[in-house]
Each structure stands twice: as structure tokens, then as C-alpha cells.
C-alpha positions in Angstrom: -50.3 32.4 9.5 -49.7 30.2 7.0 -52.5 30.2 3.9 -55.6 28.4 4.7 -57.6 26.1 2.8 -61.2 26.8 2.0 -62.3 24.2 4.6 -60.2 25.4 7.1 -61.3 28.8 6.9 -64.7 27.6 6.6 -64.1 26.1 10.9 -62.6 29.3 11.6 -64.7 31.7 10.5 -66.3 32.7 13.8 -63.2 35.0 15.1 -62.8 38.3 13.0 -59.6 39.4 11.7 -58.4 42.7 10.6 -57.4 41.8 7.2 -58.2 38.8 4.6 -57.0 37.5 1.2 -58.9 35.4 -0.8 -56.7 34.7 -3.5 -56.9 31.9 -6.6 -58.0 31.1 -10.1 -61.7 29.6 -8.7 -63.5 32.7 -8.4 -66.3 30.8 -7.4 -65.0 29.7 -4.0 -63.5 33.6 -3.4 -67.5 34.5 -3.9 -68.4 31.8 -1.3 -65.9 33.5 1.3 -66.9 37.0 0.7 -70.4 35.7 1.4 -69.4 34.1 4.4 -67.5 36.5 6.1 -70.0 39.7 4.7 -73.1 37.4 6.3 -71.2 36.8 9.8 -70.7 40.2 10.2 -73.9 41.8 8.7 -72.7 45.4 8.1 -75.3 47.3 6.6 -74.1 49.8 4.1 -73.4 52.9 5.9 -70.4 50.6 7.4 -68.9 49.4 4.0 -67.6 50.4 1.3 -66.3 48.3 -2.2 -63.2 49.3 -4.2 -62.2 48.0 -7.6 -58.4 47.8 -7.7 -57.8 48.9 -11.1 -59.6 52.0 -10.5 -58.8 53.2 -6.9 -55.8 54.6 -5.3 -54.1 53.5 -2.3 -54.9 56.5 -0.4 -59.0 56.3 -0.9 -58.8 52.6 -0.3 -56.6 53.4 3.5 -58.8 56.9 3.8 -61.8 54.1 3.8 -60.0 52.2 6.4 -59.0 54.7 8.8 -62.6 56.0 9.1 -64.8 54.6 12.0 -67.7 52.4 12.2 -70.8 54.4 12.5 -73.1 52.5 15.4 -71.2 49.3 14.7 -67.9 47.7 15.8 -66.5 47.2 12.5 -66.2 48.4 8.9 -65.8 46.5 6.1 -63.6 47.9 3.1 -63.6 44.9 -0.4 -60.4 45.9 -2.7 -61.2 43.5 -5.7 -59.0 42.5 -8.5 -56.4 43.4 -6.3 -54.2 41.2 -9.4 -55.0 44.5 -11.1 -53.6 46.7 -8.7 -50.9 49.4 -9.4 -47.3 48.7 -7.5 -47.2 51.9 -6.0 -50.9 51.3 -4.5 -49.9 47.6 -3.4 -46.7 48.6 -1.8 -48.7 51.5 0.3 -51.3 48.4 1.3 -48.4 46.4 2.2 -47.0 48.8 4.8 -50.7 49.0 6.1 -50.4 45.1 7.5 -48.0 46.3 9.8 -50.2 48.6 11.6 -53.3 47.9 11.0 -56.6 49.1 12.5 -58.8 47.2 14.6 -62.0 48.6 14.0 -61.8 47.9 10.0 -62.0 44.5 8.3 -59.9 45.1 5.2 -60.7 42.1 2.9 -58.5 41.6 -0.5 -59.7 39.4 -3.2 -56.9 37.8 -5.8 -58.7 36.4 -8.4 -55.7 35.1 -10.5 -53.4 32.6 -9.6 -51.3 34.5 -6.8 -48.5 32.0 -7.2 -47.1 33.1 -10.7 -47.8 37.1 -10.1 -44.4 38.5 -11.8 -44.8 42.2 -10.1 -42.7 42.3 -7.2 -44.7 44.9 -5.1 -47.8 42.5 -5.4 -45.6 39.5 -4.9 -44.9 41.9 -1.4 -48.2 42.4 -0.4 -49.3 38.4 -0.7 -46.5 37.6 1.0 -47.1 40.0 3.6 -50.6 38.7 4.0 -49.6 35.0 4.4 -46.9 36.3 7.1 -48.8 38.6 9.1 -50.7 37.5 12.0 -53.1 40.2 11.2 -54.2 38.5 8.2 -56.3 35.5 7.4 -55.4 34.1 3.5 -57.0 31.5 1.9 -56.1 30.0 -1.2 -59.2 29.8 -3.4 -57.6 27.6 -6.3 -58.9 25.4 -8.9 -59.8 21.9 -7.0 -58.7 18.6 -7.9 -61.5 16.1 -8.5 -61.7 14.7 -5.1 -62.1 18.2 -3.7 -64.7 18.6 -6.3 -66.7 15.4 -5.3 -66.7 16.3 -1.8 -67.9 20.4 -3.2 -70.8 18.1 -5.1 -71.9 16.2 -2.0 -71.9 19.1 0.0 -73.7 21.5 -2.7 -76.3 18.5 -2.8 -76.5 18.2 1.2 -77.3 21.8 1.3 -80.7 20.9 -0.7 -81.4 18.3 1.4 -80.4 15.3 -1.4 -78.1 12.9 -2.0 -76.4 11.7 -4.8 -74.5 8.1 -5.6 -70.5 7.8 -7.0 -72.1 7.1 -10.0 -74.0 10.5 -10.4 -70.7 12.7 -9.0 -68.6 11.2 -11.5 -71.4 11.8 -14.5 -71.7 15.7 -13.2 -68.1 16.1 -13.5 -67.3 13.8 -16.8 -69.7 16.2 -18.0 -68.5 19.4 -16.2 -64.8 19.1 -15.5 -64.3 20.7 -12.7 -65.4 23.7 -12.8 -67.3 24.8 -9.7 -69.4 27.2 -11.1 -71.0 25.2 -14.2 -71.3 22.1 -11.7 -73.4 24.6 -8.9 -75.3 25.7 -12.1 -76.3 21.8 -13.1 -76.9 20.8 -9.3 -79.5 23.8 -9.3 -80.7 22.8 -12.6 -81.4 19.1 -11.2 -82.5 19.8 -8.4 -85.3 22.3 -9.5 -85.9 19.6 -11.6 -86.6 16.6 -9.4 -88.7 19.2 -6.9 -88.4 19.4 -2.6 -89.9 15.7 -2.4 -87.5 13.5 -4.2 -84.2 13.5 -1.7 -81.6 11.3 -3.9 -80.6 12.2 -7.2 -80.1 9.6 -10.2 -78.6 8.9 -13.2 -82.3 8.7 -15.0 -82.5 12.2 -13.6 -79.3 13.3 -15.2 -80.3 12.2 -18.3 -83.3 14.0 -18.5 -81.9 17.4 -18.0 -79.0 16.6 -20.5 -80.2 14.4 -23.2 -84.1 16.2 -23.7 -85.2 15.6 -27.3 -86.2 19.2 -27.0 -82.8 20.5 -25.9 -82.6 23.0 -29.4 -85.7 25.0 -28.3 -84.4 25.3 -24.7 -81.2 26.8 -26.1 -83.6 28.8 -28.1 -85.7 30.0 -25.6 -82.3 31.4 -23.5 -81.0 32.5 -26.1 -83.9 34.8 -27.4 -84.2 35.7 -24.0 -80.5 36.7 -24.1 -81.4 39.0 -27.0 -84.5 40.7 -25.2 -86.8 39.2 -28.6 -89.7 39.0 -26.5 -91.9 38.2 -29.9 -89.4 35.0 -30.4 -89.0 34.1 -27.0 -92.9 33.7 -26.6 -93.1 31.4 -30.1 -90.4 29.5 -28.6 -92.1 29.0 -25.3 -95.8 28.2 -26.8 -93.8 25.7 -28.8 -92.1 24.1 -25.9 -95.1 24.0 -24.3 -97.4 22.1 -26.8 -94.7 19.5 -27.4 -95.2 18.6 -23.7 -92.0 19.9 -22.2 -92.2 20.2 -18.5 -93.1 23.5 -17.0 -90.3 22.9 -14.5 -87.6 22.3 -17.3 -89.0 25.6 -19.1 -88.7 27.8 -16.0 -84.9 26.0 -15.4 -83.8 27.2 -19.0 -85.1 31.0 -18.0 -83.4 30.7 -14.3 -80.1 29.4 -15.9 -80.1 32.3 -18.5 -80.7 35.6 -16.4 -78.0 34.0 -13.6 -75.9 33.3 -16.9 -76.2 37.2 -17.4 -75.7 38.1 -13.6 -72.4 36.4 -13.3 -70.6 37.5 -16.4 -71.6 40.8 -15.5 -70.4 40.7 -12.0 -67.4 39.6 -13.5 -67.0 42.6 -15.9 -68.1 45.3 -13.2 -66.8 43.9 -10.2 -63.8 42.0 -11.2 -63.1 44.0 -14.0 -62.4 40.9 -16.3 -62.4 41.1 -20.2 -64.9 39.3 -22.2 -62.5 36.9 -23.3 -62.1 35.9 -19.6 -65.4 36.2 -18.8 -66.2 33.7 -21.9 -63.5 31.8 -21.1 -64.9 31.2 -17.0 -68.3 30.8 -18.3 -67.3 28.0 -21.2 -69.3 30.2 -23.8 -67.9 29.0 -27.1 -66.3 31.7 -29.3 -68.7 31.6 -31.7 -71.4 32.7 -29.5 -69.4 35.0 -27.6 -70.0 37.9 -29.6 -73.9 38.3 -29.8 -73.8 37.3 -26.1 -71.7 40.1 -24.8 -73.6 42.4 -27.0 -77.2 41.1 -25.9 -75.5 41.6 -22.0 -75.5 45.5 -22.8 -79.3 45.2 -23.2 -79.5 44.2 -19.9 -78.7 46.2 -16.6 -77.9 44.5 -13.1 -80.5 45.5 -11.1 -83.2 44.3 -13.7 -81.5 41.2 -13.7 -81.7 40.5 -9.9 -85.3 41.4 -10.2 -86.1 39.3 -12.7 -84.8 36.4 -10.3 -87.8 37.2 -7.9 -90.3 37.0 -11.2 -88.2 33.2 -11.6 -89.0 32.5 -7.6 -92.7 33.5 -8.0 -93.2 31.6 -10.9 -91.4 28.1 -9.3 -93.5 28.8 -6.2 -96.4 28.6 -8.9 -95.5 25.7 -10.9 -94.7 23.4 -7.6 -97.5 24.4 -5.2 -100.1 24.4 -8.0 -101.2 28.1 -6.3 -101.7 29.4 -9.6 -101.6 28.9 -13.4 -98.1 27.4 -14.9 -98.1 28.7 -18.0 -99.2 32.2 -17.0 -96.1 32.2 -14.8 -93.9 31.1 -17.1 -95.3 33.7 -19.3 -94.8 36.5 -16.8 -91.4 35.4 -16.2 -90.0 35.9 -19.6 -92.1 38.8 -20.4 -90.6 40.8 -17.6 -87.1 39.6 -18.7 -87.3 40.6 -22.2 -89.7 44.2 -22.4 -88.7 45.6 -18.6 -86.5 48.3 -19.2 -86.0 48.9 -15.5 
């Protein structure tokens, strides 16, 4: 089967195969398919199991494999970073596709560009996977801007809003075309405008990007960053009497923890360097330093509860069900002093 496109896959995603690759520089659109496929086939955790190439062996990754579903019908083994993988393990992978077992999904995530990969055993096993009919691959590449402008409409369509030329081509003048920033600033516009307002402008762009108060919002994050509770509360009192919106407060905090949540994904689960990780995340290298050591302050699973503290908080400010400022308060509170 010949590699698919992410819209392709995307229509033919409802039959199961045995074996995928997700392969490509945009590891934005190889987290969307892993999403995809882990949601359609709901495994809980006693049916799946995540390796990190770098780290694992051939044999524990096949081992995982071979073993049978408990009370499901299939098992799900991840290899990530499979870029990072040994030549002895990817040649052992390799002869796998040839016999493969039915009752496992066996899903492969490339999260390089696949096309210039100079080891020959890996060059084997992509080439394997594109071949075999056991195997769905889907090139997850870096998009051209017309691919980007239709990601944009469909990002916005997804939050029930609609956005002219005119606003696309300001998000990516502004963003280039990375996916992940752009999903970052449709979020951060979105939150902005609120569930009633259903077609974005360029007024609304130009509030999120050009607030007079846009050094104490990079304050705020970056005090948060650093777990400086004391300075993160002075920054937010001082936001607050100069009249910023609530909304615009909460969307600083929101864009900061997920900030934290992706790079370190990308360290744990991709096993990316910080140069790559500040390199995907456009942190400047002049900031990179105190960011990656403020991330060791952090752990993951604080992190991802800290987003429910964000979600309680927006529920706050927009249904008026409680005291904005108290939220907001809350929120970064439990962000900096939680050592959970």
C-alpha cells in the first residue's frame, strides 16, 4: 500500500490494520493519528503497552506483540522514535511485517523526515511498511501553506467558527506554518472571543497579538514557568488593575502549562534534545536555558492536573458561576506551590 496522506488516512480509519507508520518532520499531525487510531479502538491499559525506541530491544517490543489481548480483540503496542532505533532491532521488526499477528496493532511513529534516513536497516523497515499490505503508512510531513489553510479552517470548524482569507493568511504570516504554534493561537483566539461569537476577525487578532500589556503577560508565564508564586501573584494583581481581561489572563496561564506539557512529551516520549525540543517549540535561544531548567520544577502529571484547575476557572470566568479573579488566583496558585 502505497503511503497515505493524512486526509486519506483520516477516510479510512474505520478498518483496523495490523501495523501503522506514522512517519514525518510534523509531529503534530503523527500526535493527531495516534489519537485517532488509540480513540477508535479504546483499549484500556491492561491491552497496551508504549515503547520508546532508543531504549527498548526488539525482542520486548515482539514479546509485547505476541502476547494476547486480555477480554479484548486487540492489543496495541506504540514503538516511538523509531528514527532512534538500533539496526539490529529494526531489522528484527522488519522480518515481523512478514508474519504478522492479527490480534496486535503494532503502531510505529517516525518522527524525522523518513525520506533522508541514511541507516540502511531503517531505510528496510520503512520500506517494508509502505510495501506490505499489512501496513498502513502515512506520511506526516511538514505542509505547504494551502494544506495549512485548509488545517486552519478545519481547526476553526471544529470550534464551531469561521474565519475569512484574510484572517488565515494573518495566522500564518504570523506563524509560518507550523501546526502546532497555529493550534496554539486558534485556541488562544478562540478562548478569547468566547462560545457566542462564531466568525473570527482581524480586530480579534489584533487584540490577542498587539495588547499594550503584552510584557506582563509574558511575565506572568514566565513566572509561572519558574514556579515564583510570590511574582506570579504581583504580576497577576497588576494585570488585573490595568483592566486586562480576565479571559486574556487565564489564556496566558493555559498557553504556559500546555507550553510545558508538550516539550516534555517531547523529551520523555520522543526522546528529543532540548535543542530540538526549543527548536519545535520556536523558544528563542536566549530563553532556552532558564526554560528547560524551570521544566525540571515541574512533573507531568501536575501539569495535566493543573489543566483541569485552567477548565474550572474558564467555566468560571464565562458562566459568571463564580468569582473571576478568585479563579484566576486558584489557577496559578496550584501551578506554581503544588508539588504533586
Amino acid at each position: 500500500m502505497p503511503i497515505l496522506k493524512v486526509q486519506d488516512f483520516n477516510r479510512l480509519i474505520s478498518k483496523i490494520s495490523s501495523v501503522y507508520l506514522f512517519a514525518g518532520e510534523e509531529s503534530y499531525l503523527v500526535d493527531i493519528c495516534l489519537n485517532k487510531i488509540e480513540r477508535f479502538l479504546a483499549v484500556d491499559d491492561l491491552n497496551k503497552e508504549v515503547f520508546y525506541a532508543a531504549e527498548s530491544s526488539a525482542e520486548d517490543i515482539l514479546n509485547s506483540v505476541q502476547t494476547l489481548p486480555f477480554l479484548s480483540e486487540r492489543r496495541v503496542v506504540i514503538v516511538k522514535g523509531i528514527n532512534r532505533m538500533k539496526a539490529v532491532d529494526a531489522e528484527k521488526i522488519t522480518n515481523y511485517l512478514s508474519n504478522v499477528i492479527e490480534t496486535s496493532c503494532l503502531i510505529l511513529l517516525y518522527n524525522d523526515n523518513y525520506k533522508k534516513e541514511k541507516i540502511l536497516k531503517k531505510k528496510e523497515l520503512i520500506n517494508k511498511c509502505i510495501s506490505s499490505k499489512e501496513c498502513v503508512s502515512v506520511e506526516c510531513r511538514k505542509q505547504y501553506e494551502s494544506e495549512v489553510k485548509d488545517f486552519i479552517k478545519n481547526e476553526f470548524a471544529q470550534k464551531n467558527k469561521t474565519a475569512s482569507q484574510d484572517v488565515i493568511a494573518r495566522i500564518i504570516d504570523e506563524n509560518g506554518t507550523d501546526l502546532l504554534n497555529i493550534a496554539n493561537e486558534i485556541e488562544k483566539v478562540s478562548l478569547f472571543v468566547g462560545e457566542n461569537k462564531k466568525n473570527i476577525t482581524q480586530e480579534d487578532l489584533e487584540k490577542i497579538s498587539g495588547c499594550t500589556k503584552e510584557a506582563n503577560i509574558y511575565s506572568l508565564s514566565s513566572d509561572i514557568e519558574a514556579k515564583d508564586l510570590k511574582k506570579a501573584m504581583f504580576v497577576l494583581e497588576k494585570l488585573l488593575n490595568e483592566g486586562e481581561e480576565t479571559v486574556m489572563i487565564l489564556s496566558a496561564i493555559s498557553s504556559a502549562v500546555r507550553k510545558m506539557l508538550n516539550a516534555k512529551s517531547m523529551i520523555e516520549e520522543q526522546n528529543m534534545s532540548a535543542s530540538e525540543v526549543a527548536s519545535s517549540l520556536r523558544i528563542h535561544s536566549f530563553f532556552a536555558r532558564a526554560f528547560f531548567t524551570n521544566l525540571q520544577k515541574h512533573k507531568t502529571k501536575t501539569l495535566k492536573e493543573s489543566l483541569k484547575t485552567i477548565l474550572n476557572a474558564d467555566m468560571a470566568i464565562k458562566t459568571g458561576s463564580g468569582d473571576a479573579i478568585s479563579a484566576l488566583e486558584k489557577a496559578v496558585l496550584f501551578i506554581c506551590k503544588t508539588n504533586a
